[in-house]
N, C-alpha and C positions, 0 to 999 in steps of 0.2 A: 504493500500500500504506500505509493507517496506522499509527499509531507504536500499537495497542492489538492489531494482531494479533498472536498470539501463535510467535516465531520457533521456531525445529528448536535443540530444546536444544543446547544444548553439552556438552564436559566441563567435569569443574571446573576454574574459574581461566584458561577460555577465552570468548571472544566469540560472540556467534552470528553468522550471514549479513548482509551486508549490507544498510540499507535503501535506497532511494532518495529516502526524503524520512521528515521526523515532524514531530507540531504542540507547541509547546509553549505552554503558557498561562500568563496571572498568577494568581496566589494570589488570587481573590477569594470573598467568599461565594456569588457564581453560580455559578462555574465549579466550586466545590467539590462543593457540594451535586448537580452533573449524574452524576459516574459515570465512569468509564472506557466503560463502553459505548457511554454518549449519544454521545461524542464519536466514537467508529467508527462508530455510527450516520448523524450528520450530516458526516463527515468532505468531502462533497462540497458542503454547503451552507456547512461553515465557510471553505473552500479561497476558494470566492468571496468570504463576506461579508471577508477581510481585505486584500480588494485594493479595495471600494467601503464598508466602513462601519465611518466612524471610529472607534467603541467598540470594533471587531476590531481595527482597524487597531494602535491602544495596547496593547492587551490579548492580542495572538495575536501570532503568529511563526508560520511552517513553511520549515523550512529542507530543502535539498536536496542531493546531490551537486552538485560544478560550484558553488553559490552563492556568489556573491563578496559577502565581507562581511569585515569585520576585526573581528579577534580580539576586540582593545578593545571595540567596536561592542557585539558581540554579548554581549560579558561586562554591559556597561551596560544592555543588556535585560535578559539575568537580574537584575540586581538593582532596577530598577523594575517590574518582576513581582512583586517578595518574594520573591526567592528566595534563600536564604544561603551564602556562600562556607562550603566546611569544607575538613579534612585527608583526609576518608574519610566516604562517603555512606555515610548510615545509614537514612536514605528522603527522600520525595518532599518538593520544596520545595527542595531542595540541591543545588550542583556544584562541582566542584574543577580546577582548571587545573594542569597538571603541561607546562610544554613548550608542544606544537604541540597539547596533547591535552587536550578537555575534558568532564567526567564530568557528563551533568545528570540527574535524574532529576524528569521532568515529573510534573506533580500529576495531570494527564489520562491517565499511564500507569501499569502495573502495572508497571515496566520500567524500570530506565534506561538513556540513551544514553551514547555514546563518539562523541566528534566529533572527528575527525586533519582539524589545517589544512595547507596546503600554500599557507606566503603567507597570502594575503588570500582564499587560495578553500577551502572544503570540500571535502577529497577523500574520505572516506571517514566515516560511519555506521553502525556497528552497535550494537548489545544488548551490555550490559556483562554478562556473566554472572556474571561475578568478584564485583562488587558484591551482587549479591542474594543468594552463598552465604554473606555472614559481615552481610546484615541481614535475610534472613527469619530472623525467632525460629519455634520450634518449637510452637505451639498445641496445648495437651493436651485441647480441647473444655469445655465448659460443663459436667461434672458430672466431681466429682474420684475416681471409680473407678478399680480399677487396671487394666481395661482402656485408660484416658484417662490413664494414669501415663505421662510418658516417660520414657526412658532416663536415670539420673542421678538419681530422686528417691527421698527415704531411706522407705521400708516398714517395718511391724513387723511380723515372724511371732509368735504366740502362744506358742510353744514355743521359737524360735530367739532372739530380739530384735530389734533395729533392724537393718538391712542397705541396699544401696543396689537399686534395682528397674534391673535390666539386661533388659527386653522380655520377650518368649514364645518359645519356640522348639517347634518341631512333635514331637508324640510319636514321630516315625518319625526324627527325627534323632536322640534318645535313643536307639531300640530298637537304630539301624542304625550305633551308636559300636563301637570296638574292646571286646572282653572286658576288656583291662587298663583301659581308660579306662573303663570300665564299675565295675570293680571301687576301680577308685581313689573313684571318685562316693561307693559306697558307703561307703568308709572313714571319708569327709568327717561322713557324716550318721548318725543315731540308726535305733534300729532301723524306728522309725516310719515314718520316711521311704524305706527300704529297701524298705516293704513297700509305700509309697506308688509307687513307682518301678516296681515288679515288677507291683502291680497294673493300673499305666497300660501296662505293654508287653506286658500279655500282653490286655487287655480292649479294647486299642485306642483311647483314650481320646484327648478332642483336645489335648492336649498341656501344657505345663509356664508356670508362670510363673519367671523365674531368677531369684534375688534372690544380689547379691555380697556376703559377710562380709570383715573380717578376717585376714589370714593368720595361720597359727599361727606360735610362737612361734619354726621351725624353716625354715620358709619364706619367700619372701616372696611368691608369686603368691598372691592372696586366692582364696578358695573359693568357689563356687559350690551355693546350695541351691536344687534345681530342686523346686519347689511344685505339683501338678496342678492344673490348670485349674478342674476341680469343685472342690478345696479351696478355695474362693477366701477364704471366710469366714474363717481364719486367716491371710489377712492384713487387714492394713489401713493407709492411706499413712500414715506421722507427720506427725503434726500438734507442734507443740511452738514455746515464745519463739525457740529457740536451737538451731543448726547438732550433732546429738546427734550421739555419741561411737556407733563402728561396732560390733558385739560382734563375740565370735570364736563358730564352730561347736565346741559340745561343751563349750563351758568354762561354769563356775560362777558366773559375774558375770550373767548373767541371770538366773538362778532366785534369787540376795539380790538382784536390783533390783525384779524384780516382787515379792517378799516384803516389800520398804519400801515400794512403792507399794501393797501392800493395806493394811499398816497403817495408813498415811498417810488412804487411803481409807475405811477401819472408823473412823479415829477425827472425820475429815470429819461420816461418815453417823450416827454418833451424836450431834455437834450437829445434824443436819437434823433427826433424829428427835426428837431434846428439841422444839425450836422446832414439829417436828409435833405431836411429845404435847400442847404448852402450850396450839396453837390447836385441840387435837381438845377439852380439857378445857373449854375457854370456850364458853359458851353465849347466843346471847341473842335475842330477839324478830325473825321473821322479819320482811323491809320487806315492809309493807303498798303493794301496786303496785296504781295506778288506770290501769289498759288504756283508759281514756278522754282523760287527759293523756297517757298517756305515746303515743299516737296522736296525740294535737295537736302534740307537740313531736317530733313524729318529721317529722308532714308539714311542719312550718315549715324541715325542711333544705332549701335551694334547691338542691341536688346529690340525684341519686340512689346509693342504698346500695349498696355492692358487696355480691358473695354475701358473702365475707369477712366483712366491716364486720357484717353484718347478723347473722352464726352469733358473733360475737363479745360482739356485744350480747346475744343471746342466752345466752348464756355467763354475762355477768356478771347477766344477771335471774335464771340458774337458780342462781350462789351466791347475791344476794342474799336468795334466798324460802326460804336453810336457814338452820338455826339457827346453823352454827359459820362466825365470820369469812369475810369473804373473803380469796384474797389470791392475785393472780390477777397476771400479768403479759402486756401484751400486744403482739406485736412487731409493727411493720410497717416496711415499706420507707419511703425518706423521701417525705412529698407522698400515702400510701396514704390517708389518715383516720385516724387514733389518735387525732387530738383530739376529733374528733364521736364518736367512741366512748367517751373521757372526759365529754364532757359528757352523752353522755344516761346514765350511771353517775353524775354530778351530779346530774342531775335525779330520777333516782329515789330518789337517798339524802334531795332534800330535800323531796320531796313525802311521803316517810315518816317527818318531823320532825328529819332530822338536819342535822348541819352538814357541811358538805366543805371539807377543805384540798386547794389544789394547789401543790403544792411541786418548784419548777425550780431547777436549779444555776445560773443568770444572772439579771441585773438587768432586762437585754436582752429573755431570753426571758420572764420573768416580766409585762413590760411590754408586750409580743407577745401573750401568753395574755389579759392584762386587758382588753387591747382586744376579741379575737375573743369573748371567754365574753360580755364586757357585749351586744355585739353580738346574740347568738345568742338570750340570755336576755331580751332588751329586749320580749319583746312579753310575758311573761308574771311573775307576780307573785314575783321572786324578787332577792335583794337579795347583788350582786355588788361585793366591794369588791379593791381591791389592798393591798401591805402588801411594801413595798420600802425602801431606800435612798434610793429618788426620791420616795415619798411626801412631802408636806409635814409640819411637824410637829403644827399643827394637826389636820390629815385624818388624821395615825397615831393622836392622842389620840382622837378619836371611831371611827375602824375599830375600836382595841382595846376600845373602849366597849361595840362592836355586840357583837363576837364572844361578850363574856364576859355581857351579857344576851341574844344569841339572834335580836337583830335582824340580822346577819350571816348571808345564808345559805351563802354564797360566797366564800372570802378567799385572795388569789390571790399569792404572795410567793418570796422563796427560802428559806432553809432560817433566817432571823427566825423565822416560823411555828414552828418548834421550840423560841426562846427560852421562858428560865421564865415570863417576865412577860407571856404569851400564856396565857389561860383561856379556854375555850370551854365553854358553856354545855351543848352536847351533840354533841362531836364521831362521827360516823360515819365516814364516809370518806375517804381522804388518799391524793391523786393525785401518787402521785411521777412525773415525768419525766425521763427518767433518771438512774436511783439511781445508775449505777456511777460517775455524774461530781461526786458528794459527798463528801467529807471520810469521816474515820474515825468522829468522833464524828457525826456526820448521821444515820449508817448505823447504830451503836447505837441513838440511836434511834429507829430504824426497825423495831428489832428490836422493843425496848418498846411502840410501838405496834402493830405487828403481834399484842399478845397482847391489846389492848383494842381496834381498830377495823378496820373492812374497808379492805384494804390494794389497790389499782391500780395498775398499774406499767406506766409506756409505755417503750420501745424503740425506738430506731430500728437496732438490731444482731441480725440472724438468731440463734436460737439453734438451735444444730449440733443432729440426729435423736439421737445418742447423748448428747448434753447430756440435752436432752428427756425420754429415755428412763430418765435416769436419775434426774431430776428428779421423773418420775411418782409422786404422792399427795403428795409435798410441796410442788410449788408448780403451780396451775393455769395453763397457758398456753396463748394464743389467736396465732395469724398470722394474718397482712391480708396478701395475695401479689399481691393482684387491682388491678389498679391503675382508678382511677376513670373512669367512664365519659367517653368523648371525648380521653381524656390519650392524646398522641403522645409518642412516643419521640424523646431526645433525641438529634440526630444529632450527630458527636463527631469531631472532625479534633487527629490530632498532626504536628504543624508545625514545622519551626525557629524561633529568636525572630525576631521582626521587626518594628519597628514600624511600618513601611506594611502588612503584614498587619494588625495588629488594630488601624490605622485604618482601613483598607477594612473590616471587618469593624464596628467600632461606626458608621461611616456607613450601612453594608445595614440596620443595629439603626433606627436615627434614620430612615431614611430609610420606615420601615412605624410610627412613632412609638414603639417601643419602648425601654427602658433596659435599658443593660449594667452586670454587674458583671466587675470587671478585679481579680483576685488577685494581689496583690505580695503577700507572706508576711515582709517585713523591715521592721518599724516602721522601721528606724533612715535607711531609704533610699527610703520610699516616695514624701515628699516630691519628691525628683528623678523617680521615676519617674512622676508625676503629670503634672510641667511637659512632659517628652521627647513623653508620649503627648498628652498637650493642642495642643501645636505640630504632633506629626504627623494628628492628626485636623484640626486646623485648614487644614491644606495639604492635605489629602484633599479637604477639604469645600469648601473656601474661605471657610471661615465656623469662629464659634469655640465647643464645644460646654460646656455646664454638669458641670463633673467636679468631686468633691467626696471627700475622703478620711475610713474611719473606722477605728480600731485601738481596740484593749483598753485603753492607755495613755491615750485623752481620758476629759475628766470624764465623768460617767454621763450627765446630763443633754444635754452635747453632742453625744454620740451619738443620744440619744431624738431631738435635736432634728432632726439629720442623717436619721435614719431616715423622721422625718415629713413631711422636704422631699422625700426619694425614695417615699414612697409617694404624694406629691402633686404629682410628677411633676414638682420642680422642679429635679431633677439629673438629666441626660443618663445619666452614666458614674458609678458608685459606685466609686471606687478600694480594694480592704480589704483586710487580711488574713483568715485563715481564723476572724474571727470571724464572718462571715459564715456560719459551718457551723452555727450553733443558732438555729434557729427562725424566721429570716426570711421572711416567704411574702408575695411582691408578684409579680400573675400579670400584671406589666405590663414586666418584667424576662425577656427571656427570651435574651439571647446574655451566656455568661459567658466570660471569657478567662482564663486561668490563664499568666501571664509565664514561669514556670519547674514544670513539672509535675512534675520530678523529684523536687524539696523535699516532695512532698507521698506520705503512705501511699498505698497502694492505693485501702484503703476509706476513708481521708479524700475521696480526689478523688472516689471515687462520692458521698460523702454531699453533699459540696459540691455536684457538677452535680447534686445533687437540688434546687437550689435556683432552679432556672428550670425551665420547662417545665411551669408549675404550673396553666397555663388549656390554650387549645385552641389555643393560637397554635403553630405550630412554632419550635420552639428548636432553638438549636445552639450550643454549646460548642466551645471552641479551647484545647489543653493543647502549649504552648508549649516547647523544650527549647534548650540550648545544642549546637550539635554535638562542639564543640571540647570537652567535657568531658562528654558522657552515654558513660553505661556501657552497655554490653549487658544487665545486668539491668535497670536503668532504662529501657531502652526496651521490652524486654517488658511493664512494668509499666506504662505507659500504652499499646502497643497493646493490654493486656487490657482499655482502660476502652473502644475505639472496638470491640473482640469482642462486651461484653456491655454496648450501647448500648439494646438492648431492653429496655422495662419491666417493672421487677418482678426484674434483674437482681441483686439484691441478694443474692441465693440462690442464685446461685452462681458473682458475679466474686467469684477470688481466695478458692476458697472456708478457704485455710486462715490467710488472714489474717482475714478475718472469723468463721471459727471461734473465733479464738484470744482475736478481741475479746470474742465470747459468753461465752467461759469464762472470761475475766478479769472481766467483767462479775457472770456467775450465781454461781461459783466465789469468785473470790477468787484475787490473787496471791499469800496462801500457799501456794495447791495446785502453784503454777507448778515448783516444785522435781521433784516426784511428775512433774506431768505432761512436761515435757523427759526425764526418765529413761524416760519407758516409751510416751509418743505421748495425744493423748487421747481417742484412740478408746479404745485400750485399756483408760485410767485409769476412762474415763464407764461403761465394762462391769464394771470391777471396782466402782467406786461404786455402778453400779446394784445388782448382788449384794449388795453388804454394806448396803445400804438395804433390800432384800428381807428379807432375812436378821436383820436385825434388828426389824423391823414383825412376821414370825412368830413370832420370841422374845419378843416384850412381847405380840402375842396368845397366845400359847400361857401365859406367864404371870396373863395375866389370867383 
């Protein structure tokens, strides 16, 4: 019997049946990458290979009743497997010794074991059931509806306020409640709902969503608002910065919180509307587009256009050929193509005699972008410069030379380009990459330009359906979901720390000639964590490999330099911090390791592991955690990253933290106030309206 077939549950906080034997394996990138299944699959081919072939023999164990082996022993195998002692298994990779009694739970199983020594023999094997009830986390599914809401997550009713979502319960359990508990329900709730209640019990309707309030002031057991099923559109899950305060049923604090957040909202949508009036008022000469070039420089992409990519371009040809500004934002996941879709919005603006700024919040990324656009543009007659901190100061005096006579078609920088002492002879269009990661003053302006030149704005942050929605007529937006042809999905392992894991893991990297990036997020300690990993790659390998550190805190230049040794493939292992998250793209780079995953957001760690798997190579990622200190939220939050390992996942892992980025992003964290009070689903419907509402008032005026 293998350790993957699946035993006769238990109860809770019980074991299951005995087995009479299971395999367990080391932590390698082979063995990971196989499956649980594989290994039930070959369970009789591996049984042999570990009694005849030496790479089983190091790498496999199968232990049985009756096997005599000492404790010691066998503890010294799990930990040259990589496997980490903890207090309490939280998943696979880990065991803990308590007595005669040892808890592993192997990489190769969905399960773990319990192993009672008696001496120096095995007497008994079973399924720890105990363990999987307090480490499977509860998975709400890929799309955050409130059928995928679970138990415990805060909802806003439209009429009621925020509450906590306590599941569905069947119309027939309503109908078939006592008359006084019946009657009590009703006391709870508004007449609306009385009627909503009556009309489900008598229509036969499938049944209630329960959302739990606040108790009143008189009580303490909290209320219960049962919601029908077809209602659903009055609710919607909160979204919000911060852990939002309960309401109670019937009371008056909801109807003045939603009344501040319309204000709040009315007075929002009246600067959108200014800024809309300003760009509706500006007029100016449609760009003249040659379908001959811009077909030349389409086919010069050595990649083919996703649909995406393609309606997106399209998009920014159908503002460019109107009269009134662009100003267009366009989101895509990380690695989708936003940049080819910047440049041939480049290209059109200069083949219609204009100039383009591309304006990035890094030195870094700026110096990323100089390279790829010279690249891109080198076969045809157009004149691309940079305009940085790294520049020399020579090359700055003649770039500003170019700009302000015309010779410049292209000038590629961070937010310098905004200085006074920058004059451009005929600026058109100015490619921000993302705006929300500038200054306050950047972003004014941004504003200013946006009332003189067509405006581009790349993303790599989903923006939410109700953002969108309510954004409509005021800012044009395009998504890129599709991810590029041949691109594989990154496969994604959470692990305890260890570092004979992620040197067995940068050898598998080296060993197909590829390079790792290794995440330590502590300038102050990364040094030591450089040397620990260098020595245990070294003993991995028997050989010593090129690892090379870069952080925020080296000179600019240093890192340029750093960068250009790793795309020239002359660092093995790039040690960084999460500077690594903008704009890096080396498709020669495809296993990343993250030491401590916990330290990182959600949607930080997705943006990061967007930063391998950028060719056709198969990548995989390792998000690392301490056992002795993760939290149960913490580990939800990186198994959400191995859930939604699928490309394009961007939309919808975690989707209310990357909501929340959109709206800090589009919004503004002024709005932040408004939207914790009331959810922003809600907020983005009430802003929708009052944008509505007021674009009819200024036409009805006119």
């Amino acid at each position: 019997m293998s350790n993957s077939s699946p035993p006769n549950m238990a109860g809770p906080g019980e074991n299951g049946p005995p087995q009479k034997e299971f395999l367990i394996v080391a932590i390698t990138p082979q063995f990971l990458e196989r499956g649980v299944l594989w290994f039930a699959e070959h369970m009789g081919k591996i049984k042999h290979a570990v009694k005849t072939e030496s790479f089983w023999k190091n790498n496999a164990v199968i232990l049985e009743e009756g096997l005599e082996i000492k404790p010691g022993e066998f503890l010294r195998h799990l930990s040259d497997f990589g496997y980490e002692k903890t207090g309490m298994l939280f998943g696979k990779g880990e065991f803990t010794q308590k007595g005669n009694l040892i808890d592993v739970w192997p990489i190769n199983s969905d399960i773990p074991f319990k192993i009672e020594f008696l001496g120096n023999t095995i007497e008994h094997i079973f399924p720890d059931m105990e363990a999987i009830s307090h480490t499977e986390p509860k998975r709400t599914g890929s799309k955050r509806t409130l059928r995928g809401l679970k138990s415990g997550d805060y909802v806003v009713h439209v009429d009621h306020g925020i509450g906590i979502f306590r599941g569905t319960t069947a119309n027939a359990e309503i109908r078939n409640q006592k008359p006084q508990k019946l009657n009590k329900f009703q006391d709870l709730n508004s007449k609306s709902e009385i009627r909503d209640l009556e009309f489900c019990t008598t229509k036969n309707l499938s049944g209630f969503f329960v959302v739990e309030y606040a108790p009143p002031k008189d009580r303490t057991e909290p209320d219960r608002l049962f919601v029908p099923i077809e209602q659903e559109k009055r609710l919607s899950p909160y979204i919000g910065f911060e852990t939002p305060a309960i309401h109670r049923l019937g009371g008056s604090l909801w109807t003045s919180t939603k009344k501040r957040a319309k204000e709040d909202a009315e007075k929002f949508a009246q600067e959108l509307i200014k800024i809309y009036a300003s760009r509706e008022a500006i007029r100016r000469l449609p760009y003249e587009l040659d379908e001959t070039m811009n077909r030349e420089f389409a086919e010069a992409f050595e990649f083919t256009e996703t649909a995406d990519q393609a309606q997106a371009i399209k998009d920014i040809e159908h503002d460019l050929q109107k009269k009134r500004p662009m100003d267009r934002i366009v989101c895509g996941d990380v690695g989708f193509g936003k940049t080819e879709v910047a440049m041939r919005a480049a290209f059109m603006a200069v083949e219609s005699g204009y100039q383009v700024a591309v304006i990035t919040p890094t030195t870094v990324l700026a110096y990323e972008h100089g390279k790829n656009f010279v690249k891109r543009f080198e076969k045809f007659p157009i004149t691309v410069a940079s305009l940085s901190r790294l520049t020399h100061k020579d090359e700055k005096k003649k770039t500003l030379s170019w700009i302000e006579n015309g010779t410049c078609d292209i000038v590629i920088g961070t937010h310098r380009l905004l200085s006074k002492d920058i004059h451009f002879k005929n600026l058109g269009l100015v490619i921000v990459d993302e705006e929300q990661k500038f200054g306050v003053r950047q972003k004014e302006r941004f504003k200013e330009l946006r009332s003189s030149c067509d405006i581009l704005s790349l993303s790599a942050t989903p923006i939410p359906r109700t953002l969108n929605f309510a954004l409509a007529g005021i800012r044009e937006i395009s998504t890129i979901q599709t991810a590029p042809e041949g691109r594989l999905p990154i496969k994604t392992f959470i692990l305890p720390h260890s570092y004979k894991t992620f040197a067995r893991s940068v050898a598998a990297e080296l060993e197909r000639d590829g390079q790792v990036y290794f995440l330590h997020n502590r300038i102050e300690t990364i040094g030591i964590v450089k040397e620990k990993l260098g020595k245990a790659i070294a003993h991995e390998m028997k050989k010593n490999a090129r690892l090379e550190v870069i952080h925020a805190r080296l000179p600019e230049e240093s890192m340029i330099r750093i960068m250009e040794q790793f795309r020239d493939k002359k660092i093995d292992v790039l040690v960084a911090t999460t500077i690594i998250e903008n704009g890096l793209d080396f498709s020669n780079a495809n296993t990343l390791i993250v030491d401590d995953g916990t330290r990182l957001g959600l949607a930080q760690a997705y943006q990061i592991r967007g930063r391998i798997g950028r060719g056709e190579t198969q990548s995989f990622s390792y998000f690392a955690y301490r056992p002795k200190s993760i939290t149960e939220t913490a580990m939800e939050r990186l198994l959400a990253l191995k859930e939604f390992e699928e490309l394009g996942s961007g939309y919808d892992i975690a989707l209310k933290d990357l909501e929340m980025r959109g709206a800090g992003n589009m919004l503004g964290r002024e709005q932040s106030g408004a939207i914790n009070r009331v959810g922003l689903n809600l907020y983005c419907q009430v802003l929708a309206e009052a944008v509505e509402e007021l674009k009819l008032t200024q036409g009805n005026g006119k």
